[in-house]
LOTIPA-658217 format. One record per residue (C-alpha): residue in one letter; x, y, z. Coordinates in steps of 0.02 Angstrom, whole numbers, plus 50000, padded with zeros to 5 digits. Example, Ala and Ser with C-alpha at 12.3 -4.5 7.8 and 13.67 -1.06 7.14 Angstrom:
A506154977550390S506844994750357
This chain:
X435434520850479X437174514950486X438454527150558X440434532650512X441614524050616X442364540250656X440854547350707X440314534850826X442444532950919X442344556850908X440594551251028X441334537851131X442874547251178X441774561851196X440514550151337X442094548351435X442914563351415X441094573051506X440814559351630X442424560951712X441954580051724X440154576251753X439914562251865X438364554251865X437304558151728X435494551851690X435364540951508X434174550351449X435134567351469X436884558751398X435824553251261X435184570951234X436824579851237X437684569051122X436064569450996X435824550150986X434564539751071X434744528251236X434874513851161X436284520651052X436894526951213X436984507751288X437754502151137X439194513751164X439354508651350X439294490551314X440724495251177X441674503951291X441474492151429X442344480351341X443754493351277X445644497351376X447284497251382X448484481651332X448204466651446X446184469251422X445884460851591X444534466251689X445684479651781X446164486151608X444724489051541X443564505151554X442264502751697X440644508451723X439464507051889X438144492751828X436824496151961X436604514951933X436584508151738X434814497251779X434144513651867X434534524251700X436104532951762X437764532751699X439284532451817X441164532651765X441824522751879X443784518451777X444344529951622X445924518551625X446904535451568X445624542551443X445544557451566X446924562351593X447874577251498X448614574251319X450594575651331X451334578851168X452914579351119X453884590550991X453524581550821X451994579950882X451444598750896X452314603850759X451154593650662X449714600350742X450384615550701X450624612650528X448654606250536X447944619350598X448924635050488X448184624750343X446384624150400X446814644150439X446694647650280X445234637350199X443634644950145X442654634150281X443664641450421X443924659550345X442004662150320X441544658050502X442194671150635X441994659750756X442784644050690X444304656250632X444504663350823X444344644850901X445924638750745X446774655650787X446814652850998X447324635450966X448634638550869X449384653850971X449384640951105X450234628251032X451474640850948X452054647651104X452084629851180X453304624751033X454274637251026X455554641050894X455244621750807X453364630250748X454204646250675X455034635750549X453214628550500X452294637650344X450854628350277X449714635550120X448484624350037X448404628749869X446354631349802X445864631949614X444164640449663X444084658949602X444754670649743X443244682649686X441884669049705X442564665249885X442434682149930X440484685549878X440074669249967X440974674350128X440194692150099X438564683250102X438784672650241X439304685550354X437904697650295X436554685150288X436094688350097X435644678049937X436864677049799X436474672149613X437644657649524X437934652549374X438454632749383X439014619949274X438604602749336X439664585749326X438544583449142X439464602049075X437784609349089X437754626549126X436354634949241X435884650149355X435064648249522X434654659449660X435464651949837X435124655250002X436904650750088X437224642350244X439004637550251X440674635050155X441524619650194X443244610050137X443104590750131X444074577149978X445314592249921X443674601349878X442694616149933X440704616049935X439394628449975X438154621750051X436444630850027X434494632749989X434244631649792X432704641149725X432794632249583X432794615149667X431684620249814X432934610949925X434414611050016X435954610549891X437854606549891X438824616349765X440784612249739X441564630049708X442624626849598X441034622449479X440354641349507X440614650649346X440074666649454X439164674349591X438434690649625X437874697149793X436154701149818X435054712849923X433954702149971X434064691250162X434254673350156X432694666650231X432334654850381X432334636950298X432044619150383X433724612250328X435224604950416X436654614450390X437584602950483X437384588450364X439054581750279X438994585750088X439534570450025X438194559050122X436624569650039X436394571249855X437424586849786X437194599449648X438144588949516X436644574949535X435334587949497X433444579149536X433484572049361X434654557249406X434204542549430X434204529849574X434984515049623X434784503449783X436034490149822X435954475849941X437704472350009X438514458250120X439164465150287X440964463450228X440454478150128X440074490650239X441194502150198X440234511150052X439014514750157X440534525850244X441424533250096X440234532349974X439104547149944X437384537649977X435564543250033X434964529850147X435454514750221X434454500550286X435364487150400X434444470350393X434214456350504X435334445450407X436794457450446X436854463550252X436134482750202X435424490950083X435944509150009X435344520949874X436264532149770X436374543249650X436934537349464X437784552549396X439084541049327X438854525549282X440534518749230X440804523049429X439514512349491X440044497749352X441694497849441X440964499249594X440114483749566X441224474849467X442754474849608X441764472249746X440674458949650X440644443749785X439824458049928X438624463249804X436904452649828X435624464249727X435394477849602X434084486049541X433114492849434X433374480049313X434394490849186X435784493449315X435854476549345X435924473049153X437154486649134X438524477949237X438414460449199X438524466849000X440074473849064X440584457249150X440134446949004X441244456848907X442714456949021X442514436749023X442394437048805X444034447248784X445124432548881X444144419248814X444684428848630X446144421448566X447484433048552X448004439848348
């Protein structure tokens, strides 16, 4: 499956960062503690082995000990500065600052005690480190979710409970469900609870700001075989509904950024260096465009009618400027 770019540069910052710290550590047990396999593991070591500082001669580039590599261990042998301590200056923490009072006061970070103590001892940190330039520094995102709604699904999270919602989807359909919840979380300007859906039998993604209302029940969430962890927008969410249909698209390499930003549910890489993805159609006039602008990356479609669908669409862009004007 292919992976974010961010993703993969948060682990290979992270590989260095713990070897300097850790010295020689088996591949196996790197591969472990970052949650990828070996051979990602390689991958990453090969990228960074070719990675550094300006110059990119062999002395500027990150090192690693080649003979403990063919015995399965991984030694740091040059971080070329990745180690050593982050030095920032003053505009610099004051926009950390700024950062971190606005995640303060999201429902992601307010529903987790744990998350809000690790935002709050940051920022004291870099408060005091700043000084008076932080004091002037007052951050508030503003929400459109109902304050009420964020407080029965905080209530719930903390408490372990189910909660009752009525929804309206992306189609203005209105229903109630019975959700297990697992976490609130803030990502595109939106907030989402992310949950197990009686209804659906499945793991959910709700945007709050679709919740008409929720009610606190008595009864415990129970133990489900769900990832928690999962980003909302790469897994099908609560707008979709199971009703919506499909649609798998085989795309050039040069377009491998949907498979990034684009809520999908699986990608395939192929031997040719093109992919494949499928997604959910809950608009279609979104995926038209989708096609349409990125038309020269886009090598299949299907099913058929999707297909259909946009070259109507193209035909009758190409009619209206072969039309002669009135």
């Amino acid at each position: 499956m292919a992976e974010r770019a961010d993703d993969r540069l948060v682990r290979l910052l992270g590989i260095v960062a713990y070897l300097d710290g850790a010295g020689t550590v088996g591949l196996e047990e790197l591969a472990r503690r970052f949650g990828v396999t070996a051979e990602r593991i390689r991958e990453d070591i090969d990228a960074l082995w070719v990675t550094g500082t300006p110059g990119y001669m062999p002395d500027d580039l990150i090192d690693f000990d080649a003979f403990s590599l063919e015995e399965g261990l991984v030694t740091l042998v040059q971080g070329r500065g990745l180690t050593r301590p982050l030095r920032l200056g003053t505009r610099e923490a004051v926009a950390l600052v700024a950062a971190l009072r606005a995640m303060r006061t999201t429902p992601a970070v307010r529903a987790d005690a744990d998350r809000t103590a690790v935002v709050v001892s940051a920022l004291d940190k870099l408060t005091a480190a700043t000084g008076e330039a932080a004091a002037a520094v007052d951050v508030r995102l503003g929400r459109d979710e109902d304050e009420r709604t964020l407080a029965v699904l905080t209530r719930a999270l903390a408490d372990g409970r189910r909660v009752r919602l009525r929804y309206v989807d992306a189609a203005d359909t209105t229903s109630e469900r019975e959700v297990d919840p697992l976490r609130l979380l803030t990502q595109a300007e939106a907030t989402y609870l992310v949950g197990w859906c009686y209804r659906a039998a499945d793991r959910r993604t709700f945007r709050v700001d679709r919740i008409l209302s929720a009610d606190l029940l008595d009864r415990p969430v129970a133990a489900h075989t769900v990832d928690a962890e999962v980003d909302p927008l790469a897994q099908v969410v609560a707008d979709a509904g199971p009703s919506a249909p499909r649609a798998r698209l085989h795309l050039a390499s040069a377009a491998r950024w949907v498979a990034e930003e684009v809520p999908v549910e699986d990608v395939t890489d192929l031997p040719d260096g093109s992919f494949e993805v499928t997604l959910r159609v809950t608009n279609p006039a979104w995926l038209r465009r989708l096609l349409l602008t990125n038309a020269p990356d886009v090598l299949a479609v299907t099913p058929a009618e999707v297909a259909a669908d946009v070259a109507a669409a193209a035909r009758a862009a190409l009619d209206a400027y072969a039309a002669p004007p009135r």
